[in-house]
N, C-alpha and C positions, 0 to 999 in steps of 0.2 A: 270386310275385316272384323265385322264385330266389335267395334271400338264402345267401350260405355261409357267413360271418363276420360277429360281432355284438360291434361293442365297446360297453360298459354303461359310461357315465360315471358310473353312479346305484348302484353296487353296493353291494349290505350287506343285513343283514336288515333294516332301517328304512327302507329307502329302495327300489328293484326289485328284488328279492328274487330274481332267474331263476338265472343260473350255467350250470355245465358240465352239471348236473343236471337241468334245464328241459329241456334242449335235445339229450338224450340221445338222443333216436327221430327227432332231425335229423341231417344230412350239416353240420353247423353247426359254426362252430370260433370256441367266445368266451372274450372277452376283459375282466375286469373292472378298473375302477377305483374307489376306493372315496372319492369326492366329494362335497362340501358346496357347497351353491349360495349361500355366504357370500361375501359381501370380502372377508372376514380371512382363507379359504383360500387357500393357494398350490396352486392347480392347476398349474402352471409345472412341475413337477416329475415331470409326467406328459407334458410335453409330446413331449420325445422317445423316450422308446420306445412311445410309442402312435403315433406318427408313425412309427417305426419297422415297429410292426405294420401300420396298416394298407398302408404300401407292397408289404412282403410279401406282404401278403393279395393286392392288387392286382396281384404281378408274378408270383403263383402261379398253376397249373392249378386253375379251380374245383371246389371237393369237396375240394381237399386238405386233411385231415382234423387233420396233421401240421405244419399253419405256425409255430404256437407254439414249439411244440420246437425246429424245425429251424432257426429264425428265432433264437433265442436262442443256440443254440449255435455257429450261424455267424458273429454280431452278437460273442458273446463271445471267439473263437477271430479271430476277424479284428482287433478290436481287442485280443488281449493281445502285450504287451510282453515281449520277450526280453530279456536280457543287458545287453548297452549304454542299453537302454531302462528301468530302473532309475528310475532317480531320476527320468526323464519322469514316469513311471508313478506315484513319491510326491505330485510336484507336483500332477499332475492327478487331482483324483481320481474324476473319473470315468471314465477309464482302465483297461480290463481289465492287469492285468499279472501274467506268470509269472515266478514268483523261480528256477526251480530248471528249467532245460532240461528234465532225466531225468522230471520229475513229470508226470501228467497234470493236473493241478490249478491253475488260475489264477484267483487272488487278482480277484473279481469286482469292476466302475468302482460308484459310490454310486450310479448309475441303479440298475443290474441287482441292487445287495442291498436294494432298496426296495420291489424287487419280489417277497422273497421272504414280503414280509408281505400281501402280493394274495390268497394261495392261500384266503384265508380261517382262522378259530381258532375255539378251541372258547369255550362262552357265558363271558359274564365271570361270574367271582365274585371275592370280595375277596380272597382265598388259593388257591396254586396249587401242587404240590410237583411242580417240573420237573424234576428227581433227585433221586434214594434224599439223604432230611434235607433238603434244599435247599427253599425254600419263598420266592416271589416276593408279596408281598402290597401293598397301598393303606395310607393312615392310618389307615382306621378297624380294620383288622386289628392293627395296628403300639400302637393306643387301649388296645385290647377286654385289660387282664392279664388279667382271670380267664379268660378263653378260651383266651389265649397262655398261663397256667398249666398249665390242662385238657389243651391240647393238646399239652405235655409240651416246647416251644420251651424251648430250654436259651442260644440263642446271636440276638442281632440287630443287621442290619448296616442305619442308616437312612442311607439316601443324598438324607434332605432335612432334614439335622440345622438346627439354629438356629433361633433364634427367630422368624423369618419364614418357615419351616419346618413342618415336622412335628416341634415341640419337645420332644421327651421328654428324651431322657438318662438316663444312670446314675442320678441323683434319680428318674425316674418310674418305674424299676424296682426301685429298692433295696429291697423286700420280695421281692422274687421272687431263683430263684437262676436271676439271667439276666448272661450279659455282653454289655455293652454297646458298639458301634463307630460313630463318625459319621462321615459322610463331609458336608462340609458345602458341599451343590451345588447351582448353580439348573440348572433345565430348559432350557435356551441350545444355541442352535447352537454359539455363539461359548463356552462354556462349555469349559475344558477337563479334563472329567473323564479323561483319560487319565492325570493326576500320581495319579489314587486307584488305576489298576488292579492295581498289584501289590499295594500295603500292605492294598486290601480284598481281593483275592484269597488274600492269605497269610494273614486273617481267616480267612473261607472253610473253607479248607483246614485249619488248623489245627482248626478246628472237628472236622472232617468225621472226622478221625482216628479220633475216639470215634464208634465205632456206633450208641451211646448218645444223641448230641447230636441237636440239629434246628436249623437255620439257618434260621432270617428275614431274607431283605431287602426291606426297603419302601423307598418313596417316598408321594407324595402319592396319585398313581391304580396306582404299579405296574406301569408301563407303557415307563418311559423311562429314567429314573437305576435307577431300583434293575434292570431289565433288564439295561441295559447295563453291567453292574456282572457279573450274575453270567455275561452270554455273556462277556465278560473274564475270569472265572473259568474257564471251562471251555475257554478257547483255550487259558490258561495254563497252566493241571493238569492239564487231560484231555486235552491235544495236539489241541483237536478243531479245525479252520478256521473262520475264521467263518463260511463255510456250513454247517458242519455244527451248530455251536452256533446259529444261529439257528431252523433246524430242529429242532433239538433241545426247544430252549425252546418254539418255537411249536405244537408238537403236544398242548403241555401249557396257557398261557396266551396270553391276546391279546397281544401287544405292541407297542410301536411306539415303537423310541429316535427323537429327531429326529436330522434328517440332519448336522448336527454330530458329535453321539455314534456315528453309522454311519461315519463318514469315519474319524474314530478308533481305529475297532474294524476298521477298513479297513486303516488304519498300522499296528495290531497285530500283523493276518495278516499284513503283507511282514513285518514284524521277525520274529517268529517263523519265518516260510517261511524266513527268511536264518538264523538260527540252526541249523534244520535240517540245512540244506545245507552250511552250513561244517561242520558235527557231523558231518557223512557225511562228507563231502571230506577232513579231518584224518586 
């Protein structure tokens, strides 16, 4: 058949399991998405950069081995915004845009950091330490004190406090010698978890000081608030971009903020890039 490029609507291990690993002893260049054949999924969300890929695929020499790559970095470099394109670049966010001339680095559009959760993660479990003390966990992790005793957690930060929540609170730990942070959020696009990123960040942090301590953040599965919680921690503290912090995270736990909380973490990295930059320029 000659097939070069295989894009997987079905990807994941529950669903066609193939990958870049399948298809290794091929001249083959794929491409997954990881899709529900539900009506309540928004597949919509894949709709242009796979439209993207396969045009490339299509307007490339066959065999080239190299479309992904080269496809995304021209995709991104062609769309990012300069100087005067600024505040374009806030508005839209799916908009590649560069804060800082001098830098190689531009602040990736909400398609392209969607995508950085495609690569695939390692299997789920309920607890995850994505750095040194730092620990990403679900409710029932968040439930379990004698295990949170055992395992020496000294500090937890729930980012689905209240009642309709993951309701613990200072009350469900007052035997233990834990301190306790809420952040009290639902899982929403429309959510704006960005008023929590610094005051939970400076949780975080303060935490971390002591070598001693170990940080917990939960949510319900672990996967979205409490995530997007601490890659805001580590754009914050550890200077890292949001690509680097998603990366970061996802080598260690599965993740997946919604595209809301991505957009977010999106405005983060221009504010930051721009603090940077003035920081230099002064």
């Amino acid at each position: 058949m000659g097939i070069s490029h295989v894009v997987d609507a079905a990807a994941g291990r529950f669903h066609i399991d193939t990958g870049p690993k399948f298809y290794k002893d091929l001249s083959v260049d794929y491409y997954g998405v990881k899709a529900e054949d539900n009506p309540n999924f928004d597949l919509s969300i894949y709709f242009y950069p796979v439209a993207r890929y396969i045009r490339a695929a299509l307007n490339s020499p066959r065999g080239d081995g190299n479309t992904t790559a080269t496809t995304d970095s021209r995709d991104l470099q062609a769309e990012c915004r300069q100087g005067s394109g600024l505040n374009t670049g806030k508005k839209n966010a799916y908009t590649a845009i560069k804060v800082d001339p001098d830098e190689d680095y531009c602040t990736p559009g909400a398609f392209e950091l969607e995508r950085l959760f495609w690569k695939g993660c390692p299997k789920y479990t309920h607890v995850n330490e994505v750095w040194p003390n730092l620990y990403i966990g679900d409710e029932k992790t968040a439930l379990d004190r004698y295990s949170l005793e055992k395992a020496g957690f000294t500090h937890i930060l729930n980012a689905a406090h209240g009642q309709r929540n993951v309701d613990t609170g200072p009350e469900y730990y007052h035997d233990m010698s834990v301190e306790y942070h809420g952040v009290e959020a639902d899982d929403l696009p429309t959510f704006e978890l960005s008023q929590f990123f610094y005051s939970a960040s400076k949780f975080i942090d303060n935490a971390l000081q002591d070598k001693r301590n170990k940080v917990l953040v939960h949510c319900a599965m672990g996967r979205s608030r409490s995530a997007t919680l601490v890659l805001a921690y580590l754009m914050i503290y550890k200077n890292m971009t949001v690509v680097d912090a998603i990366e970061q995270v996802s080598r260690h736990r599965c993740i997946l903020p919604n595209r809301g909380f991505l957009k977010q973490l999106r405005e983060l990295d221009i504010a930051l890039a721009l603090q940077r930059r003035n920081t230099k320029n002064s």
